[in-house]
C-alpha angles and dihedrals in degrees: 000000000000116000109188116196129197090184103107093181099056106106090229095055100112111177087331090308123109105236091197108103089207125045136156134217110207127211094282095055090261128152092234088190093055103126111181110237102245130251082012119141119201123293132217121253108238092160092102084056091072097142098018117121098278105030117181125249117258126214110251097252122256117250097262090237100070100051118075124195129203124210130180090172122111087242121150091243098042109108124182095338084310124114112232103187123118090243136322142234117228109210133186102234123163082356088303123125088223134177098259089182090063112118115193110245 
């Protein structure tokens, strides 16, 4: 499953990409794994800068078989505490890394 992350300080973002296998989304839409890298001050975002003259360079994406998401939030694609999606995006709102793909059942 891809999981895409905006969260630049999280120690498995690796080129906008989690590199966990295994992450849970708990009932607020919260990335529950996101560690914050140390003695790391914030970064600026340049992911909206996608095509701009200096893009950065993006992680090749995981085979969706081999990542597994969590998700203890009440989320159309959540079964059985399982995301079903066929990947998220991780995305830093109110100061939160949250689950910007969750859709209220």
């Amino acid at each position: 499953m891809d999981i895409i992350c905006r969260e630049r300080t999280c120690v498995y973002n690796k080129g906008f990409s989690c590199s966990k296998r295994k992450i849970l989304i708990g009932d607020k839409i919260n990335c529950t794994d996101y560690e914050k890298k140390p003695d790391l001050k914030e970064l600026e975002d340049t992911s909206r800068e996608v095509f701009g003259p200096t893009p950065p360079k993006y992680h090749a994406h995981r085979e969706s078989k081999k990542g597994c998401i969590h998700c203890e939030a009440k989320c159309l694609f959540r079964n059985e505490q399982t995301c079903e999606a066929n990947g998220i995006t991780i995305n830093k709102l109110n100061g939160k890394p949250l689950c910007v793909t969750y859709f209220k059942e």
